[in-house]
N, C-alpha and C positions, 0 to 999 in steps of 0.2 A: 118409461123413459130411462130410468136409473139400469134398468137389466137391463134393458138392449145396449145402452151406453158401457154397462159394466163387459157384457159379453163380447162389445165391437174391439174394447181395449185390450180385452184377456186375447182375444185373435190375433189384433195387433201385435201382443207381446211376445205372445208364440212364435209371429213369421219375422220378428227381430225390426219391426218397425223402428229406425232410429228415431224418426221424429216424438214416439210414443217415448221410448225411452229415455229423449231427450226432456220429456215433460215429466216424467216422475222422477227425474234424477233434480230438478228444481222445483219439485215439489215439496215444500216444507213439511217433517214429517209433524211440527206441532197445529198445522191447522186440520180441521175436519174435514172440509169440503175444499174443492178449489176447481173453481169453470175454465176449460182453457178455450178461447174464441174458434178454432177453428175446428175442433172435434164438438163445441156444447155437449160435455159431457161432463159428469160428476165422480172424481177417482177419489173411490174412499179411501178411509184410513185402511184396512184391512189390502186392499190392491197397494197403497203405497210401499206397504211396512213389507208384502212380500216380495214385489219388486225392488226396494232397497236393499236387502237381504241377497239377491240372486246376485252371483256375479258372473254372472250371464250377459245378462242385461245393463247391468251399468258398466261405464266407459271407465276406464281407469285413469287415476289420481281425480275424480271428480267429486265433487263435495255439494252438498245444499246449502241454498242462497236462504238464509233466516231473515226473516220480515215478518211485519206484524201486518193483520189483515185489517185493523179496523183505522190502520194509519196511511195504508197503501190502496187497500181495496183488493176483491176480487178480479180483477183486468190485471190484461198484458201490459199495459202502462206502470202498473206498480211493482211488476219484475224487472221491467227495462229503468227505472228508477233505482229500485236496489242496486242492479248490476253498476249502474255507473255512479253511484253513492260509492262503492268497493271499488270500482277503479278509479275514481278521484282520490280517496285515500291511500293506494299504493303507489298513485304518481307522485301526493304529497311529502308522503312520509322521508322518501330521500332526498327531496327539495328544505324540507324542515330540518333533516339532519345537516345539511351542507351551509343551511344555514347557521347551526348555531357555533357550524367552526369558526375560527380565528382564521385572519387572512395569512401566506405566507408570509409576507413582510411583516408582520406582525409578530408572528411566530421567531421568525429570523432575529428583530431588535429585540425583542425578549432576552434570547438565546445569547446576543452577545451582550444584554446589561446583565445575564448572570455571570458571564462568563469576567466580564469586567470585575462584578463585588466579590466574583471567586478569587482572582488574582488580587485584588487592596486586601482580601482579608487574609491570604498566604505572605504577602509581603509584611504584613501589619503583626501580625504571631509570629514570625521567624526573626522580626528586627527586633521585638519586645523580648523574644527566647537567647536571642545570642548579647543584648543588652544586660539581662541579669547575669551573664558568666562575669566571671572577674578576670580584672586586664591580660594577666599574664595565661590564665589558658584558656582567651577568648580565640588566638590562632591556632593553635594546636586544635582545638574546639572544630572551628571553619573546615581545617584540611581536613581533618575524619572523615566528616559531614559530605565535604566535598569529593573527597576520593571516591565516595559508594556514588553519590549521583550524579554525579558527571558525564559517567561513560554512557548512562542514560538518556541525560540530556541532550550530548552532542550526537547519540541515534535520532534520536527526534526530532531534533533541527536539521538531519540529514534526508529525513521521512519527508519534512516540510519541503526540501529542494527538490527532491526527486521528483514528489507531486508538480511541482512547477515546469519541470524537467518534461513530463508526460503533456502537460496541459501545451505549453508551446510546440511540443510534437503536433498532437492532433489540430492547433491553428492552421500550423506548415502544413499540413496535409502529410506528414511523412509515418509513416506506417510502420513505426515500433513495434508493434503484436508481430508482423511479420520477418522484422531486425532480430528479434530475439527469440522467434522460432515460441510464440505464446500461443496458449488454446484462444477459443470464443469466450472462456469464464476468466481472460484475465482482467484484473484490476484495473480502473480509468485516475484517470487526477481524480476525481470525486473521491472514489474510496479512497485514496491514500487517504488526502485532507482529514478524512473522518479516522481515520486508522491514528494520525498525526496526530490529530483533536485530543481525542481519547488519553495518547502518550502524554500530553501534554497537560489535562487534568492527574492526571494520576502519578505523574513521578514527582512534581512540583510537593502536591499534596504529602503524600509520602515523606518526600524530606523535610516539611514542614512540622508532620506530626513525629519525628525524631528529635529534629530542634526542640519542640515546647515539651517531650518527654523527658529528655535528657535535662531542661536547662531548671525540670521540676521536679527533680529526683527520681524520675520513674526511669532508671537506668537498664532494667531488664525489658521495660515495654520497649523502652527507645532503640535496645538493640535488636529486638525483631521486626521493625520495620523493614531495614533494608536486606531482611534476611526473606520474607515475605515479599517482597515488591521483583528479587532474583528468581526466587523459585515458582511466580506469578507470570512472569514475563516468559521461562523458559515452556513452561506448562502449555501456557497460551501459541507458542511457537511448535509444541510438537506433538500436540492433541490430535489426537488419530481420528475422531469425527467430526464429521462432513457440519461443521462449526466454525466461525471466525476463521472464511473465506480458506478450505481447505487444498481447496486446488494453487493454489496461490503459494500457500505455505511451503506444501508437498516440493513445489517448481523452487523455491527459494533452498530448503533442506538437498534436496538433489543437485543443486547447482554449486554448492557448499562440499557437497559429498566430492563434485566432479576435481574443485578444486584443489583439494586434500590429496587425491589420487587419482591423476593424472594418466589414467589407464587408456583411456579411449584419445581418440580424434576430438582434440578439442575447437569446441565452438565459439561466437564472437559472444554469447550471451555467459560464457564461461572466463575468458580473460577480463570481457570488461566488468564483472562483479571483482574476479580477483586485483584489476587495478583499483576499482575503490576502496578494497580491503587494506590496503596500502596505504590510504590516504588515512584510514582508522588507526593503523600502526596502535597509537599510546592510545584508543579507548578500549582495547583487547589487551596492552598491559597493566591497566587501569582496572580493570574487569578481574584478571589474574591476581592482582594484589588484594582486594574486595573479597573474591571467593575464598583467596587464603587465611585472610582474615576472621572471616566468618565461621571458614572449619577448625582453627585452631580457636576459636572462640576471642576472640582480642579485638569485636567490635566493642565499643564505649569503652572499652580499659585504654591502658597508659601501658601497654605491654609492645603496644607495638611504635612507641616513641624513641623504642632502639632502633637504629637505621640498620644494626648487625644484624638481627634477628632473621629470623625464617620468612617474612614478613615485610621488614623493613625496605628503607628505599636504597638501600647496597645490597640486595639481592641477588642474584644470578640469573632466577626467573626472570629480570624484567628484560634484560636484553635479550634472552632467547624469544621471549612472547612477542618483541619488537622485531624480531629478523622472521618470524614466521611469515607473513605476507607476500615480505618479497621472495624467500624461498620458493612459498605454491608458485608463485608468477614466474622465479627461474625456470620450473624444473616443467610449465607451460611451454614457453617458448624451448626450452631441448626436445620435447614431444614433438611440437610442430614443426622442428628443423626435422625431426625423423618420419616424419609426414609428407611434409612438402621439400627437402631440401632445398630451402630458399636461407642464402645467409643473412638476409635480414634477418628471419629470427635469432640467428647467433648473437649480430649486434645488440638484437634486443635484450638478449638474457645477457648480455656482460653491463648492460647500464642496470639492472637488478642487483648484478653480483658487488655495481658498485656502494651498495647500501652498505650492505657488511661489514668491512671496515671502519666505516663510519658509527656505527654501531658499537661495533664490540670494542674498538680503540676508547671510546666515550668511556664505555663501563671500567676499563682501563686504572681508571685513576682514583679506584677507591680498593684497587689490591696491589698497585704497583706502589714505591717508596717515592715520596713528592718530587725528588731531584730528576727521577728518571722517568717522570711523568711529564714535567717543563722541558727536559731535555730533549728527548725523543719521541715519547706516545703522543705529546699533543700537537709538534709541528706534523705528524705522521698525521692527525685525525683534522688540522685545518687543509692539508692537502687534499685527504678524501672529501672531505664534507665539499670543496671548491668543485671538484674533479665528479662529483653525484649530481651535485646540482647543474651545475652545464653540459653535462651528457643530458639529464631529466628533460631540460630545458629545451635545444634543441630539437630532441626528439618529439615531447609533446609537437613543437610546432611545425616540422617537417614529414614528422611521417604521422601522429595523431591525426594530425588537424589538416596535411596533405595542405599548406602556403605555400610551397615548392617557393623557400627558402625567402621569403617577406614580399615574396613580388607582387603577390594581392593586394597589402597595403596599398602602394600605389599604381597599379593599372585597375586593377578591379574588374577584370579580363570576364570571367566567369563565376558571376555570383552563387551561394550556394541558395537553397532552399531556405532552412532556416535564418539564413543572413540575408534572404531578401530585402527587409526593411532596413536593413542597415548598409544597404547598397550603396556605395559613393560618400558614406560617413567614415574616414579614413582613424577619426579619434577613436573609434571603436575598436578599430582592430588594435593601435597602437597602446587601450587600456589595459586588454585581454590579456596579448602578447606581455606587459610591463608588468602588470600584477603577476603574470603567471612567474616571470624571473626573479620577482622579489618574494612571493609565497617558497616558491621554491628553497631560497635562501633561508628563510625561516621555518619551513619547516624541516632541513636540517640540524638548526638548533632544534628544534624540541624532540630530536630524535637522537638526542645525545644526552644520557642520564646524570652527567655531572652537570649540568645546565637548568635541571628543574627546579629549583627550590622554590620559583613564586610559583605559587599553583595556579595563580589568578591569571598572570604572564602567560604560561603553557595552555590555559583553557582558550584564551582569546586567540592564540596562535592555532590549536588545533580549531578551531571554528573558521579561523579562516583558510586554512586547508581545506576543509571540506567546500566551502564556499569557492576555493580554488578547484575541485575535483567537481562542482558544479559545474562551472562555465569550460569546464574540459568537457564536458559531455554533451553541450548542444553540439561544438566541433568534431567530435569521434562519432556521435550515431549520426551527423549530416555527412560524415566522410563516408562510413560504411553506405546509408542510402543511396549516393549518389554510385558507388562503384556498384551498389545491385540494379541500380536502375540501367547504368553503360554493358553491363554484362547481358542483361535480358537484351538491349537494345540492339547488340551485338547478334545476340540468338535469332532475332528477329529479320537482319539482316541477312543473317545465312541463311535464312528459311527460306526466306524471300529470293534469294539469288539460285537455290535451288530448286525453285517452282518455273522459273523462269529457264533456269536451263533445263528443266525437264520438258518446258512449252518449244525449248527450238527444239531440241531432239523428237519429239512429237511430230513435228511440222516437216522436219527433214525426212522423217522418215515416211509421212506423209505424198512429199512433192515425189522424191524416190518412186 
């Protein structure tokens, strides 16, 4: 029985019987003997161990099912046993893992009770760190502190808007990736939030561990923080590998580049970066004063308590680093008049040109002689500073924002997209419109260097500029969608008008 069984399998294995092969490939090689029901035969150890060996004959990635024989038995019943023993435990296994996660809500109030005892415990060290200075150079103390992280800060709360900025886009349905000319890999509200998040742990932190360095003698630790936290930031922005969202970055640095040099046909994803750049004016001179700081070495010293100095806040630097902005954005708009000859853009770049003035007349009064500063340079810089803001102002609303001059307020003719929901709410427009003329006001004060001294003043004022360059931007990207939607709709119509005159011509020639 055993030879004729041994000699009927060796045949079988020869002419590639799968079902043979499929019996010795679950064949345990630790049992001796094993019956399979429909051959009754006996495949010894010496057939197994050589068929296992052939790779021939066994199926690839295939493996032996291990079982004990005196728990299972010799029957097909104790194979079909094993097999689903092994497939119960690989269905379980990631039902068991999924269970021992945390729900995401769970995970979430986690996340925000740390984020909570992270903020009492930065506030709680930096009130105890600025409480041990003594009176008189607890302010002096503050501005330092506050000059380096500030221009961080008010990035960050800028991150925070933008995100909101994206996230009401994609409610509207209005299709920013394709407004500003973006790949497939660009950034949603989500990532920003989390980009936001991140800035928002770490520059806080940072100013914190300067405060309790400095206010504990560790004046060398203290001045490398925000030497560290610059050269962290810049690192992170032009890290050349495919790391912390590269394409992203690359699209940000090139659009930076374009508006620097002005060489090409400029795009809508190029002016409108360079107007918000504008609305940053003092955290790019704020930024410049810091860097200088830091390479003359006179962070934590009392070197730079001279307002004279290289440094100080009579510098020359700050009002160049404050007219840079508008510069890129003049020398925009004379590109696109030489593009388009359209004189709108000329209008455009003479309300840029009217920053200037305002500007450098400001700096004015810390090299002219006081009499001829009251006399002359400062009625000369309340006329500009009047004559910047009601140019800005108008403009936003007539050609930014395309109200064809407040008639929307009260007909409400043609709703936009994004202003659906505020369709026929008339206080809306009339908030927008009124903060934007009083932001406007004010942030020509803070673009006037003899006007800084409260630094606490100037922060709140530039925060809400940015918060003003905010609610400018749901109206300037629904202004643009709408003209690409009337444009296409246009294209369409032509299309259409000449399918149909090609139909009579067709027909005429036809009857002919």
């Amino acid at each position: 029985m055993f030879v004729n069984s041994r000699s009927f399998l060796h045949s079988k294995l020869r002419d590639g019987d799968p079902r043979c092969i499929f019996i010795v490939n679950l064949c345990p090689i630790s049992c001796k003997n094993y019956v399979h029901p429909s051959f009754g035969a006996i495949v010894s150890e010496e057939l197994r161990l050589w068929t296992y060996a052939s790779p021939h004959l066994r199926k690839s990635g295939s493996r032996p099912v291990f079982a004990e024989l005196g728990d299972l038995g010799n029957s097909a019943e104790g194979l079909l046993y094993s097999t689903e023993v092994n497939e119960m435990k690989s269905v379980g296994t990631p039902l068991s893992k999924a269970a021992m996660m945390p729900s995401p809500t769970f995970l979430w109030r986690f996340k925000v009770l740390l984020f909570f005892i992270w903020g009492f415990s930065c506030c709680k060290i930096g009130w105890d760190s600025v409480m041990r200075m003594s009176a008189d150079l607890r302010d002096l103390f503050l501005y330092e502190a506050f000059l380096y992280f500030n221009p961080l800060l008010l990035v960050t709360f800028m991150v925070w808007l933008w995100g909101v900025n994206l996230w009401v886009f994609s409610q509207a349905n209005v299709n920013y990736a394709k407004i500003f000319d973006l790949d497939q890999n660009h950034l949603t509200h989500w990532e920003i939030w989390k980009c936001a998040t991140w800035m928002t742990i770490i520059v806080p932190t940072s100013m914190t561990s300067y405060l309790y360095l400095y206010s504990h003698g560790e004046v060398s630790l203290a001045a490398s923080q925000p030497v560290f936290l610059y050269i962290a930031m810049a690192m992170v922005l032009i890290f050349p590998f495919d790391i912390f969202y590269l394409s992203s970055r690359f699209y940000l640095l090139r659009t930076l580049w374009r508006i620097v040099l002005p060489l090409q046909a400029i795009t809508f994803s190029d002016f409108f970066l360079a107007d918000i750049l504008t609305s940053m004016a003092k955290v790019f001179s704020d930024l410049e004063r810091s860097a200088c700081r830091m390479v003359h070495r006179q962070v934590a010293t009392i070197a730079w308590f001279e307002a004279d100095s290289v440094c100080g806040s009579h510098s020359v630097a700050i009002p160049l680093v404050l007219v840079l902005p508008y510069i890129f954005r003049l020398f925009q708009c004379l590109r696109q008049y030489k593009d388009t000859e359209e004189k709108s853009s000329l209008l455009n770049a003479l309300k840029y040109s009217t920053a200037v003035p305002v500007i450098f007349l400001s700096a004015l009064k810390y090299h002219v002689f006081p009499d001829r500063w009251t006399n002359i340079y400062r009625p000369l810089w309340l006329l500009s500073s009047v004559l910047n803001s009601t140019y800005s102002f108008y403009w936003d609303v007539t050609r930014d924002w395309d109200l064809s001059c407040f008639t929307r307020i009260f007909k409400f003719g043609k709703p936009h997209i994004c202003s659906y929901l505020l369709y026929g709410r008339s206080w809306v427009y009339f908030w927008v419109i009124g903060s934007n003329l009083i932001l406007r006001c004010t942030w020509t004060y803070k673009l006037s260097a003899h006007l800084r001294h409260n630094y606490l003043t100037v922060f709140v004022i530039t925060a809400l500029e940015i918060f003003r360059r905010f609610q400018w931007v749901f109206f300037r990207v629904e202004n643009e969608w709408n003209k690409m939607n009337s444009k296409s709709s246009v294209q369409l119509s032509a299309i259409d008008n000449l399918s149909e005159e090609e139909k009579l011509l067709s027909s005429d020639n036809h009857n002919v």
